[in-house]
C-alpha angles and dihedrals in degrees: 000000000000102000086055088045077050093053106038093054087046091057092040098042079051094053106037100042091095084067109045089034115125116254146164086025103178137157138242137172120236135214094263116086102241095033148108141183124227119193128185139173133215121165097234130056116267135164097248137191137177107228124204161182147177122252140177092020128132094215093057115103100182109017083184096083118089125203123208129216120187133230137246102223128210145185120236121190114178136147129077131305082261109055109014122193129187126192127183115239120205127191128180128177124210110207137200091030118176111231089212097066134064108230125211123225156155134175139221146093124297084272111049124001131169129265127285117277133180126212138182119267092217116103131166124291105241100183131086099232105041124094139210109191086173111111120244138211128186143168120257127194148126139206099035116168144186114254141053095314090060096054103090095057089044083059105045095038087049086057097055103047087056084068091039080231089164146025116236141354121232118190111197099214128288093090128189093334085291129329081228102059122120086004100315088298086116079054082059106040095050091051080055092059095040100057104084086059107034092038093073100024119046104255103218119202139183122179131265137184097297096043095081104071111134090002098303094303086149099040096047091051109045100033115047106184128180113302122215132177094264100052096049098224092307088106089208086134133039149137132229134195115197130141108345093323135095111204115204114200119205147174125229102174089072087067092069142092099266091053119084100241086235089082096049097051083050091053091044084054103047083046098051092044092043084050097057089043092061096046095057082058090051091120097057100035107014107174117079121203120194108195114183129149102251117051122224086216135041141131103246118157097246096201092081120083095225098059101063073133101093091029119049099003097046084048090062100044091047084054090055104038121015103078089052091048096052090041089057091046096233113184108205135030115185119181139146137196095131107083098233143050139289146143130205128218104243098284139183116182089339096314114128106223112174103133139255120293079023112144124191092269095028127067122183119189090341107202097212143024124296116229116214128174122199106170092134094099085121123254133170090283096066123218121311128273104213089065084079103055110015118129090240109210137237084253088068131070104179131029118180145161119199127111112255132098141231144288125200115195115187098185093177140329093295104040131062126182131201132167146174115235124196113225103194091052105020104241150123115276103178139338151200144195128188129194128182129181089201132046095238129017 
């Protein structure tokens, strides 16, 4: 009778481990100091747990023991009437992390569970009064999406994370071409593609123009992102202190017409609040970077209809947001939403600001934000034309179009890196550094 209890688990466990087998595992980091997010997804219910242990630490006696968290487990239906599909997501938090240490894991059921990942024991610092001196670098990009276009940035970004060279991703909205497309199954392919990736390093999101299909269902589920007492659990805005930079994480699609004008007001005064917050903190962490989907500057040719982008919807976010950015001194906004490349002189209403004994890839003391749009990650609409021909104005210092993505390098608390990265040949595109001798200017 054993023996045939024996059997018949062994044949069902064969058939059905497609199903409970752990997929899409990616990062991402909460609103508790010391603490990450791990989501996975199987297509079949399982009672799931992240398991985990510290590694490379000083402070660790017996790096053989391995600790579980469980899962919280739910149901995802999502397709058309016609063709349904359902996935499982899992997500498990591991708390009281040292930053000091790199920490082992993998996730699953008792009967089939993922490979093994490693991950970085730093998070941000959410308290006022903490502080992070260490240097940080992170990747920055938008419009990234699953297919051949996509694959150069899959390849170079692989090849980073194999030398753990930065920190943490953050992918400003327009995300895989969409997460809704055939049925959800391109959501899932691009997670696919993304693992290898978001599964060691936290994978930090905000929306863009193609998130808010059937009110966010996709992005909700499959991307859980801090949670604060203004954004109501939806994570579509947040802030983040790590190293010597604020992040400020915001939404722009909620500035426009299909949005009741309610959420964006709650987003401006959180901004504002948050803004003010940091600045008191200036000392510790004085550079300020605002990331959001659509760009209040950028060097479209207007005269196509298309590109409305850098004409009436950058006018309205300009309206909403560019007199609180330049009043809180914020150094750096980064956006997307053009597929292609660009970066602003430090700019306010027009005025080019960035400061005297500044060259185009040098900027000392700037007296206003710089704009910056990397939108060029690779996705199904290829890169844009106008990038070729446009008059490019005196507002603007680089114009490319190549698909890559970004890097952001805040080495201490004077001296700010960014650069341009080429994914198809591997080289630099384009690159800033910032140095400032004040924490505002």
């Amino acid at each position: 009778m054993n023996i045939s209890v024996t059997f018949l688990l062994a044949v069902f466990l064969t058939v059905n481990a497609d199903f409970i087998n752990p997929e899409e595992v990616h990062l991402s980091w909460t609103e508790n100091p010391g603490e990450i997010r791990i989501t996975w997804a199987t297509k079949l219910p399982s009672k799931s747990y992240a398991t985990f242990r510290p590694l490379l630490c000083d402070s660790v006696v017996n790096p053989s023991v391995w600790n579980q968290s469980r899962s919280n487990d739910t149901k995802f239906i999502y397709g058309s009437p016609e063709k349904y599909n359902h996935q499982f997501i899992h997500t498990a938090t591991i708390s009281n992390l040292n930053p000091n240490c790199f920490y082992e894991y993998y996730v699953g059921c008792n009967w089939v569970v993922s490979e093994k990942f490693v991950f970085s024991g730093r998070t941000p610092v959410l308290s006022s009064t903490a502080n992070d001196a260490q240097a940080f670098k992170a990747l920055i990009f938008g419009n990234w999406g699953y297919g051949i276009s996509g694959q150069y940035t899959s390849y170079l970004m692989s090849r980073e994370s194999q030398i753990r060279d930065f920190d943490a991703v953050f992918h400003l909205g327009n995300i895989a071409y969409s997460l809704d497309s055939h049925n959800g199954e391109t959501g899932d392919d691009f997670f696919s593609m993304i693992q290898p990736i978001a599964s060691s390093y936290p994978y930090m999101t905000i929306p863009g123009t193609q998130e808010d299909l059937a009110n966010y269902t996709q992005y909700h589920m499959r991307f859980l992102m801090p949670k604060n007492n203004d954004n109501k659990g939806t994570g579509f805005f947040y802030s983040l202190n790590i190293g010597p930079v604020h992040f400020a994480m915001i939404n722009s699609e909620l500035y426009f017409n299909k949005t009741p004008a309610s959420l964006a007001l709650e987003q401006t005064n959180w901004l504002r609040s948050d803004l003010t917050s940091a600045n008191q903190q200036r000392t510790a962490r004085p550079w300020i970077v605002i990331l959001m989907h659509r760009p209040l500057y950028c060097a479209s040719n207007l005269s196509l209809t298309r590109h409305t982008i850098c004409g009436s919807e950058a006018t309205v976010l300009k309206e909403s947001l560019e007199e609180i950015i330049y009043d809180n001194s914020v150094d750096l906004v980064i956006s997307a939403h053009l597929n292609g490349y660009e970066r602003s002189a430090a700019i306010y209403k027009g005025e080019v600001l960035k400061g005297a004994n500044s060259t185009a890839n040098y900027y000392t003391d700037p007296a206003a934000p710089v704009y910056i749009v990397s939108g060029a990650a690779g996705n199904s609409e290829g890169l844009d034309p106008l990038y070729q021909s446009v008059s490019v104005p005196e507002t603007t210092e680089f114009v490319g179009s190549t698909y890559g993505y970004g890097r952001i390098y805040a080495y201490n608390t004077t001296h700010l890196y960014w650069e341009q990265y080429n994914a198809a040949n591997l080289t630099q595109v384009d690159y800033l550094w910032i140095s400032k001798s004040q924490a505002r200017y």
